[in-house]
PyMOL commands that place a pseudoatom at each C-alpha (Angstrom):
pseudoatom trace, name=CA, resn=UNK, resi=1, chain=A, elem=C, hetatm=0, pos=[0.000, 0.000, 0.000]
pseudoatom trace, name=CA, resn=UNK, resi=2, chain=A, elem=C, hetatm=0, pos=[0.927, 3.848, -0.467]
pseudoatom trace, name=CA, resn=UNK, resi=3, chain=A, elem=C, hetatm=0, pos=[-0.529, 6.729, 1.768]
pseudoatom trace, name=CA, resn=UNK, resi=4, chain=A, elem=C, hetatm=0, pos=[-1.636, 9.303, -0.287]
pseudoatom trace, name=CA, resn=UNK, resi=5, chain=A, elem=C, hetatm=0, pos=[-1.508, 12.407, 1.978]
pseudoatom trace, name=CA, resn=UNK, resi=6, chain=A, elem=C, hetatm=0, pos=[-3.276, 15.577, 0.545]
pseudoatom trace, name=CA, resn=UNK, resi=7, chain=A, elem=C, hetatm=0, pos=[-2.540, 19.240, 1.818]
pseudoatom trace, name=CA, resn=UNK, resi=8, chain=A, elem=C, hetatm=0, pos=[-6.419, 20.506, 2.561]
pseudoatom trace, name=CA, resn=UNK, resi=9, chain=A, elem=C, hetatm=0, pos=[-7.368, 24.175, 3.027]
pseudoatom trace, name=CA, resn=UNK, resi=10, chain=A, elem=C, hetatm=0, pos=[-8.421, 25.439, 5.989]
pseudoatom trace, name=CA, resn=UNK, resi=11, chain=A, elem=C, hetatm=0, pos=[-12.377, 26.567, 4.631]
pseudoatom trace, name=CA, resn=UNK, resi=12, chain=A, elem=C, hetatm=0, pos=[-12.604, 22.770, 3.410]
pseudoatom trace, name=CA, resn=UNK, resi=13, chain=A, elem=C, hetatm=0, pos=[-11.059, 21.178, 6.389]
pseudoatom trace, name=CA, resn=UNK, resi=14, chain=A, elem=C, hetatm=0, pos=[-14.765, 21.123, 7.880]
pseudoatom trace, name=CA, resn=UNK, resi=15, chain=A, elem=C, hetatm=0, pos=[-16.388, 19.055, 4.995]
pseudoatom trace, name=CA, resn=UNK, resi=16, chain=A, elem=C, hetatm=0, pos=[-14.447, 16.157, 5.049]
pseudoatom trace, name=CA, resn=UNK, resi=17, chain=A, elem=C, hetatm=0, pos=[-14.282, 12.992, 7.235]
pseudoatom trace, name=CA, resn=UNK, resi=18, chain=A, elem=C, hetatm=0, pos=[-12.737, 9.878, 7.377]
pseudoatom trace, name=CA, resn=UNK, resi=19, chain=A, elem=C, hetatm=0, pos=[-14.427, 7.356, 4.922]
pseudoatom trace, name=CA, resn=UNK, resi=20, chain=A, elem=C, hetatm=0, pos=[-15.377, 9.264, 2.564]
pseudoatom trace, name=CA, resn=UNK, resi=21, chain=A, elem=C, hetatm=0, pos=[-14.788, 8.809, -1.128]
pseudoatom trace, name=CA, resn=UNK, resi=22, chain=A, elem=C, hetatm=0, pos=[-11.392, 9.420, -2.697]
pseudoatom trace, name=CA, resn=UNK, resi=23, chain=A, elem=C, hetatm=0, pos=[-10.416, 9.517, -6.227]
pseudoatom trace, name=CA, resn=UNK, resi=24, chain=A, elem=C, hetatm=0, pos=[-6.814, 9.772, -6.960]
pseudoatom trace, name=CA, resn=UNK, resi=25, chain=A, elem=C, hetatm=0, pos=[-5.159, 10.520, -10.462]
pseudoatom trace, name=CA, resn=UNK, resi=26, chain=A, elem=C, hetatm=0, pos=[-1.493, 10.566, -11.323]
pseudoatom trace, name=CA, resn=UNK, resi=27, chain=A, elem=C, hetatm=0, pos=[-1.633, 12.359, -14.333]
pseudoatom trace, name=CA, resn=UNK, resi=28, chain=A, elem=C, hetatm=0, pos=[-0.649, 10.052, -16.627]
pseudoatom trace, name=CA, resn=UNK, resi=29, chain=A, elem=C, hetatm=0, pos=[-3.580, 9.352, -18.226]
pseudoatom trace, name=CA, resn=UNK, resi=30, chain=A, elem=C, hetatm=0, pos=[-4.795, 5.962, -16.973]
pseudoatom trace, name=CA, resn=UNK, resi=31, chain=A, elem=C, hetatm=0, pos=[-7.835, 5.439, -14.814]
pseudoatom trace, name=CA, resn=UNK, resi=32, chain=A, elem=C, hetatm=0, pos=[-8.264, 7.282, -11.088]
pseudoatom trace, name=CA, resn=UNK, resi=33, chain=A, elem=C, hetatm=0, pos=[-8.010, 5.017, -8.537]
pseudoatom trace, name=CA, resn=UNK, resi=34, chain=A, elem=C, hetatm=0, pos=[-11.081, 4.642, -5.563]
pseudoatom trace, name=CA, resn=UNK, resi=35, chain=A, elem=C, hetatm=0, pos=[-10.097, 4.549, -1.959]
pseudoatom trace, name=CA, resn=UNK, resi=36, chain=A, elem=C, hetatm=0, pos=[-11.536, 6.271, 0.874]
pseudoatom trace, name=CA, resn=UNK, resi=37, chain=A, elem=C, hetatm=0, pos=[-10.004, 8.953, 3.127]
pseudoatom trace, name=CA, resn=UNK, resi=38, chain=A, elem=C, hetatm=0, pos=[-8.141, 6.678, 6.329]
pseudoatom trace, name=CA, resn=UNK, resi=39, chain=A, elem=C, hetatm=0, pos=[-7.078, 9.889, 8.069]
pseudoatom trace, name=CA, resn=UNK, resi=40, chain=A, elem=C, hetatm=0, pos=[-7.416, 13.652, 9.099]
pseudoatom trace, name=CA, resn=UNK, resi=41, chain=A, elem=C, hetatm=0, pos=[-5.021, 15.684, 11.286]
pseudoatom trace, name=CA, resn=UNK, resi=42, chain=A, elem=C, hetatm=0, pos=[-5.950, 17.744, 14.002]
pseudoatom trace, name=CA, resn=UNK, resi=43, chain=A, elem=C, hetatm=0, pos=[-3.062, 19.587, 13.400]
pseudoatom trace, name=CA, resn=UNK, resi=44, chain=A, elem=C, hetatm=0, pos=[-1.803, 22.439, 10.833]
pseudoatom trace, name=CA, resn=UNK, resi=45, chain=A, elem=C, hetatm=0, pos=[1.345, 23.146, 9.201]
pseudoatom trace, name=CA, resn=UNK, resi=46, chain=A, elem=C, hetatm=0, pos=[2.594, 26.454, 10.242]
pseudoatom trace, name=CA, resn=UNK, resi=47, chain=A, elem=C, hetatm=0, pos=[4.284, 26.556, 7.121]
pseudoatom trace, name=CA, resn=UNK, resi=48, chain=A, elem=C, hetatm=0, pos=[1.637, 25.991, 4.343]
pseudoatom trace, name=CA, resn=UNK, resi=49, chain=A, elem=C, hetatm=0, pos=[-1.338, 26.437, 6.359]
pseudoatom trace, name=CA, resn=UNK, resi=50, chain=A, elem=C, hetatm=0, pos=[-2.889, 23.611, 5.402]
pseudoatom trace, name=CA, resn=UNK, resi=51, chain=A, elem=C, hetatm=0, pos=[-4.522, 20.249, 6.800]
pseudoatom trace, name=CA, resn=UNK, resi=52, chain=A, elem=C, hetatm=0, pos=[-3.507, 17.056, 6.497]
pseudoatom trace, name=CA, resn=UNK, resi=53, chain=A, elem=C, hetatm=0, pos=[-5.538, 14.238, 5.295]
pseudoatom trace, name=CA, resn=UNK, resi=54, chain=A, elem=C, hetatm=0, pos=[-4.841, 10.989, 4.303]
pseudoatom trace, name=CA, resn=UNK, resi=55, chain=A, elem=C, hetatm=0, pos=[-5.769, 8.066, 1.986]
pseudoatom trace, name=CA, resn=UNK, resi=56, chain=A, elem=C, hetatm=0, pos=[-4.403, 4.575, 1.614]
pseudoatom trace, name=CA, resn=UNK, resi=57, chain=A, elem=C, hetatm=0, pos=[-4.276, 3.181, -1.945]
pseudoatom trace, name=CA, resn=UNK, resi=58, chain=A, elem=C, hetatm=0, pos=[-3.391, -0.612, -2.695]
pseudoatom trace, name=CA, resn=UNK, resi=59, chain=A, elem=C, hetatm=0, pos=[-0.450, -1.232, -4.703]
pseudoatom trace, name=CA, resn=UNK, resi=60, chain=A, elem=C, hetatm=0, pos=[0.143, -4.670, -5.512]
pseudoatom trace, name=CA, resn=UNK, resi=61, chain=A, elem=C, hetatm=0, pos=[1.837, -3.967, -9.064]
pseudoatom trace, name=CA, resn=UNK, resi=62, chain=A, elem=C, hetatm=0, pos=[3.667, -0.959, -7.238]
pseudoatom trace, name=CA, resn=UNK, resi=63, chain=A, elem=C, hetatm=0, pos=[2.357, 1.198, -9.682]
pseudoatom trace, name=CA, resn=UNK, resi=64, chain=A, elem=C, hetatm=0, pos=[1.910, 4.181, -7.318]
pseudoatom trace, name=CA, resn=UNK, resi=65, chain=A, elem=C, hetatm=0, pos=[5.278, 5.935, -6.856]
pseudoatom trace, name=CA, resn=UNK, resi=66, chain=A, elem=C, hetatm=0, pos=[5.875, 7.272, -3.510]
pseudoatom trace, name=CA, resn=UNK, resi=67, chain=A, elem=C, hetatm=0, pos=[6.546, 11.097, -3.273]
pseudoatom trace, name=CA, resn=UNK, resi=68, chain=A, elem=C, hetatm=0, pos=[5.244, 11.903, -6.927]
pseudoatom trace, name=CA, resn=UNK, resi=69, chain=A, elem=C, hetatm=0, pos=[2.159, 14.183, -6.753]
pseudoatom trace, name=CA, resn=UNK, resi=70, chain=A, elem=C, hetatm=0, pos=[-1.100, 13.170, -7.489]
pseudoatom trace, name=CA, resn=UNK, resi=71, chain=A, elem=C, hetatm=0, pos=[-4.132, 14.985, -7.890]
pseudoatom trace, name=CA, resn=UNK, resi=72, chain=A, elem=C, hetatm=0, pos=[-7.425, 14.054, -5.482]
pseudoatom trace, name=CA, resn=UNK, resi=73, chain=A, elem=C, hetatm=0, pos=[-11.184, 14.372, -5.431]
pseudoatom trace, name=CA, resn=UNK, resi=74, chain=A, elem=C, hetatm=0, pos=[-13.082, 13.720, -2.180]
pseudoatom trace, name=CA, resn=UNK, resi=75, chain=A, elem=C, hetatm=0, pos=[-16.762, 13.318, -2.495]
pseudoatom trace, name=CA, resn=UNK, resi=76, chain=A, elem=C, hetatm=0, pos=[-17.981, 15.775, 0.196]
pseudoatom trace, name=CA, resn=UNK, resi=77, chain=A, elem=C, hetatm=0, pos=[-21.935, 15.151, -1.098]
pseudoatom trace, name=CA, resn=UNK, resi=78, chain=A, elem=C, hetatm=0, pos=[-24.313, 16.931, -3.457]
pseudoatom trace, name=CA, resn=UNK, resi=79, chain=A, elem=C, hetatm=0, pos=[-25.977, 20.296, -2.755]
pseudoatom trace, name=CA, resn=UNK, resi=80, chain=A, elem=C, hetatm=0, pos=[-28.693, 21.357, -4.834]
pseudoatom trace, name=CA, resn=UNK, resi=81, chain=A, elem=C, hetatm=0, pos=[-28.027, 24.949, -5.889]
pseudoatom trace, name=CA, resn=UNK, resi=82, chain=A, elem=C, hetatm=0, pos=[-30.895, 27.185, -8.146]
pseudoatom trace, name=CA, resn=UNK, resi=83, chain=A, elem=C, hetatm=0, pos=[-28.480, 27.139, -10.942]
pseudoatom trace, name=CA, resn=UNK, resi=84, chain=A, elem=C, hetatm=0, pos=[-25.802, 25.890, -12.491]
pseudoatom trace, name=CA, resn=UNK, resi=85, chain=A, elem=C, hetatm=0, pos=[-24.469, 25.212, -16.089]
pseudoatom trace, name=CA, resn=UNK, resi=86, chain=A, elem=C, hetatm=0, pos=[-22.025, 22.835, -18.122]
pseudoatom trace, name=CA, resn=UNK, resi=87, chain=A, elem=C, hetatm=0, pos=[-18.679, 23.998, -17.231]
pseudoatom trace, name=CA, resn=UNK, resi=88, chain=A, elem=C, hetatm=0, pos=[-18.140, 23.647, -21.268]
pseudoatom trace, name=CA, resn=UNK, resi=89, chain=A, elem=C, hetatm=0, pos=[-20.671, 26.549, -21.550]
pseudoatom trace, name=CA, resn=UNK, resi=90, chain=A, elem=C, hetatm=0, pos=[-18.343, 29.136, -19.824]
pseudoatom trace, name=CA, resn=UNK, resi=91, chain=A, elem=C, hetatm=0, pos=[-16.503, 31.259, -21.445]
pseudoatom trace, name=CA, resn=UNK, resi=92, chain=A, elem=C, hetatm=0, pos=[-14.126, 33.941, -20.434]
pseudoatom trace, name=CA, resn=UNK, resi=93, chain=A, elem=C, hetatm=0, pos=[-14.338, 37.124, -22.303]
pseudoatom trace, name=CA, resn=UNK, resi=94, chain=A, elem=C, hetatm=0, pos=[-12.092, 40.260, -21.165]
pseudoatom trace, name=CA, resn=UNK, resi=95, chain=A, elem=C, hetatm=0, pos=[-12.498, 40.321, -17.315]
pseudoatom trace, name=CA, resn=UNK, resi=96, chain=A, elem=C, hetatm=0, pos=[-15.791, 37.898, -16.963]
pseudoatom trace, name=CA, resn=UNK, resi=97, chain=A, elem=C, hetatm=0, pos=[-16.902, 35.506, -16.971]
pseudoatom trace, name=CA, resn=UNK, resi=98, chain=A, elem=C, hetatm=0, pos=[-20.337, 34.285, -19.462]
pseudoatom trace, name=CA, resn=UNK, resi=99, chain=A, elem=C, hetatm=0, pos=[-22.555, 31.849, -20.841]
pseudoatom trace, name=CA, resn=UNK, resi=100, chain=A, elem=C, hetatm=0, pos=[-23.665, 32.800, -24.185]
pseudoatom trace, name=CA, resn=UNK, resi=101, chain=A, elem=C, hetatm=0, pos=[-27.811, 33.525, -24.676]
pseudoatom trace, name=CA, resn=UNK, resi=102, chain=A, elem=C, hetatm=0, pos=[-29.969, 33.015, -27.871]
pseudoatom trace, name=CA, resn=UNK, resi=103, chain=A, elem=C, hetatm=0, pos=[-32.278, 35.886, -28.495]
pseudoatom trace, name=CA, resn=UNK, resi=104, chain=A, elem=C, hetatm=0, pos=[-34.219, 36.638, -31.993]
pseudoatom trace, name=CA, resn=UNK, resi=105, chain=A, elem=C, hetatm=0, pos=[-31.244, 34.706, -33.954]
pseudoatom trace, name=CA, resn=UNK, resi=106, chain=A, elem=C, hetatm=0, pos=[-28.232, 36.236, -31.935]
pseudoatom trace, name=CA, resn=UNK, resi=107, chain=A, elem=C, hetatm=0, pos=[-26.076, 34.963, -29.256]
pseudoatom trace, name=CA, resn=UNK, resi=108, chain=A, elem=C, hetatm=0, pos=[-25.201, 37.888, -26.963]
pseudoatom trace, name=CA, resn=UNK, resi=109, chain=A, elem=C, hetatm=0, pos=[-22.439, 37.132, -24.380]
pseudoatom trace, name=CA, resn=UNK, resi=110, chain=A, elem=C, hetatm=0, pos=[-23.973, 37.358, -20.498]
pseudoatom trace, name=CA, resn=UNK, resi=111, chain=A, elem=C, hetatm=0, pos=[-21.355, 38.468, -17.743]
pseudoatom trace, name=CA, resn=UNK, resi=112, chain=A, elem=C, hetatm=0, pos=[-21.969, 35.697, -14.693]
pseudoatom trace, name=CA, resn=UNK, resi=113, chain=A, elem=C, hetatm=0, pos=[-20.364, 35.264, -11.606]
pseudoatom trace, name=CA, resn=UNK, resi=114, chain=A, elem=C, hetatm=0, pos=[-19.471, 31.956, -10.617]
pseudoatom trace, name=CA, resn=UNK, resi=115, chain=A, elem=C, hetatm=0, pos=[-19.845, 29.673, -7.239]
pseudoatom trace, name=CA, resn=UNK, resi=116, chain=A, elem=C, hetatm=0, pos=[-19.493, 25.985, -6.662]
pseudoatom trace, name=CA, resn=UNK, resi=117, chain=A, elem=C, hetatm=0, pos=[-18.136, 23.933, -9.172]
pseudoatom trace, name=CA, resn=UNK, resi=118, chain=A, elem=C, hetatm=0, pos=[-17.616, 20.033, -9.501]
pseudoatom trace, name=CA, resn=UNK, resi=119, chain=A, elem=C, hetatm=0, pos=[-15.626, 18.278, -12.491]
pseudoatom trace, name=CA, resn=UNK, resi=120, chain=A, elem=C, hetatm=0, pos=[-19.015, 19.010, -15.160]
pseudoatom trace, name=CA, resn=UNK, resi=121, chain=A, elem=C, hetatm=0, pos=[-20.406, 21.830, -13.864]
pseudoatom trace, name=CA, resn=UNK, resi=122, chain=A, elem=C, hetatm=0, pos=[-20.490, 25.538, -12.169]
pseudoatom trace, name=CA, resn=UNK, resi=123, chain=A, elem=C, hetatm=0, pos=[-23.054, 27.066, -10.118]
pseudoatom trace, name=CA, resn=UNK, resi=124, chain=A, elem=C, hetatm=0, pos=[-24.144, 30.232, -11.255]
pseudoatom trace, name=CA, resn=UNK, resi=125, chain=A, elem=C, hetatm=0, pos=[-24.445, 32.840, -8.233]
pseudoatom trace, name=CA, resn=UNK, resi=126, chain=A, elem=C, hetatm=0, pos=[-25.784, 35.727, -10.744]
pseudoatom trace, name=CA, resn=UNK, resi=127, chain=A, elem=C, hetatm=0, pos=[-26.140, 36.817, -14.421]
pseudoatom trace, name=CA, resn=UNK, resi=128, chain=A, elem=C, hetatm=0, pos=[-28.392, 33.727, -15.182]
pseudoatom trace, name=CA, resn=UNK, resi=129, chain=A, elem=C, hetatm=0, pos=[-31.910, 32.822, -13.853]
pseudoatom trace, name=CA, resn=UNK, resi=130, chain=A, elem=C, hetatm=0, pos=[-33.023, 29.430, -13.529]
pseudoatom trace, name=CA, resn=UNK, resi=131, chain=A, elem=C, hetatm=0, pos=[-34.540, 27.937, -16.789]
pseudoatom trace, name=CA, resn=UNK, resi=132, chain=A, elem=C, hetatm=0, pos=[-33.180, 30.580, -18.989]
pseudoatom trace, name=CA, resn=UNK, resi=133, chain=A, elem=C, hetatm=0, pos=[-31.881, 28.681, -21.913]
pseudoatom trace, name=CA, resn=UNK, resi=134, chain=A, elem=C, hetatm=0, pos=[-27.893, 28.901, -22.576]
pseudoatom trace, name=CA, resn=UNK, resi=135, chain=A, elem=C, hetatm=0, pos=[-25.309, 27.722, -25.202]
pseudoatom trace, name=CA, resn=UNK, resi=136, chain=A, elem=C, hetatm=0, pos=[-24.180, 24.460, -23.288]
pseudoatom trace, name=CA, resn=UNK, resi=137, chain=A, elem=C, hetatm=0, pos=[-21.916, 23.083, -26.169]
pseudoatom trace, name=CA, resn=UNK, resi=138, chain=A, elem=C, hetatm=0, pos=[-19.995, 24.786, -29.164]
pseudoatom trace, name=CA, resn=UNK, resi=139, chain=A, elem=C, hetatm=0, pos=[-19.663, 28.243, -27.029]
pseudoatom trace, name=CA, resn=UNK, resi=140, chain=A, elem=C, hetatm=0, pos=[-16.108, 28.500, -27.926]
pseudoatom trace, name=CA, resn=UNK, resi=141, chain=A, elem=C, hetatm=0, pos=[-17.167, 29.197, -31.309]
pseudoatom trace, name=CA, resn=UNK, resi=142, chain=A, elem=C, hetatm=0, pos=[-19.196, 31.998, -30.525]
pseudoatom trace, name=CA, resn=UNK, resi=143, chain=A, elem=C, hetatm=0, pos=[-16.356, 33.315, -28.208]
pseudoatom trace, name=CA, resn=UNK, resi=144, chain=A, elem=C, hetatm=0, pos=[-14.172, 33.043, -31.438]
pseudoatom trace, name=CA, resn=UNK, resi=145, chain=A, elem=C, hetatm=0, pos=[-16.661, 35.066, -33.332]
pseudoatom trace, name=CA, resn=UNK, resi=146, chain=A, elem=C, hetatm=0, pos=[-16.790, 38.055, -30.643]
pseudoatom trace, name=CA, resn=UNK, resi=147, chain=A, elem=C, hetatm=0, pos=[-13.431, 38.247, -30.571]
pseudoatom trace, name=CA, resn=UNK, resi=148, chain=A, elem=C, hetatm=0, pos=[-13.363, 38.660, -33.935]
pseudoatom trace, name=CA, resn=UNK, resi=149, chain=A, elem=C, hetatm=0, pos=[-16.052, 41.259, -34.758]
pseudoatom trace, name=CA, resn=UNK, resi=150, chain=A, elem=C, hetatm=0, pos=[-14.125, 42.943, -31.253]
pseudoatom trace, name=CA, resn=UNK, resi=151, chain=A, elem=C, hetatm=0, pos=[-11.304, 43.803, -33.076]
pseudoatom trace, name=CA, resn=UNK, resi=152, chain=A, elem=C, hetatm=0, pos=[-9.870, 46.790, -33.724]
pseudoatom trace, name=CA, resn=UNK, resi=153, chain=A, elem=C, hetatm=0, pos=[-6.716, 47.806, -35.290]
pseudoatom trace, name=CA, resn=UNK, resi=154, chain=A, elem=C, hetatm=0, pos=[-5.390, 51.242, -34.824]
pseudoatom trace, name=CA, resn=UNK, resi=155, chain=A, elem=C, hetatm=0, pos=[-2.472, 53.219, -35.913]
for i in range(1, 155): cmd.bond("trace and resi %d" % i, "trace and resi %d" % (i + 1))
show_as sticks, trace
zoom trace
């Protein structure tokens, strides 16, 4: 086995507990591995003011290389929020962030400001109401186009 041991923030230090679900990646492209968190510190490192927790992985084909970082995802459960979109919908344009909106044949690019987000999606604290329909897929595109017709040259 390898102990995976994960530097946690302070503000997320509260949300976790030991057993729940842990997916560790490496990086290198092959599936995450599923374990569950064995450990949490009650003490802080002065240094990086962090948290320590810690997960045990098997290693039978000692695939898992000891001090090499890894990336981890603990399942800290689902909270509903009003609304949230496809994190492939967002957009950054200038200093916002949007989703792009259909009206009368033209997309028109709608600042938002962002909360929560998990691996698929981002929870929308304002700029979008609930049920208001969005560009979920291909909004790249459009962000292409503005840029485009937002160009300027000048001499």
């Amino acid at each position: 086995t390898v102990w995976v041991d994960l530097d946690v923030y302070r503000r997320d230090f509260g949300r976790l507990r030991a057993g729940q679900p842990v997916r560790i990646d490496d990086g290198d492209g092959s599936a995450p591995a599923a374990t569950t968190l064995a450990y949490l510190s009650p003490i802080g490192s002065l240094n990086t003011q962090t948290l320590l927790a810690r997960a045990v992985l098997p290693n039978p084909d000692r695939s898992w290389r000891p001090g090499l970082f890894v990336t981890a995802e603990v399942e800290v459960g689902a909270s509903p929020v009003p609304v949230a979109v496809a994190i492939d919908a967002l957009q950054r344009l200038r200093d916002w962030d949007v989703v792009f909106l259909a009206a009368n044949d033209v997309f028109e690019a709608q600042p938002v400001e962002l909360g929560r987000r998990d691996g698929a999606h981002a929870e929308i604290v304002s700029g979008l109401a609930a049920g208001q329909r969005y560009v979920a897929a291909g909004s790249f595109i459009l962000k292409a186009e503005a840029g485009k017709s937002g160009a300027t040259h000048d001499h």
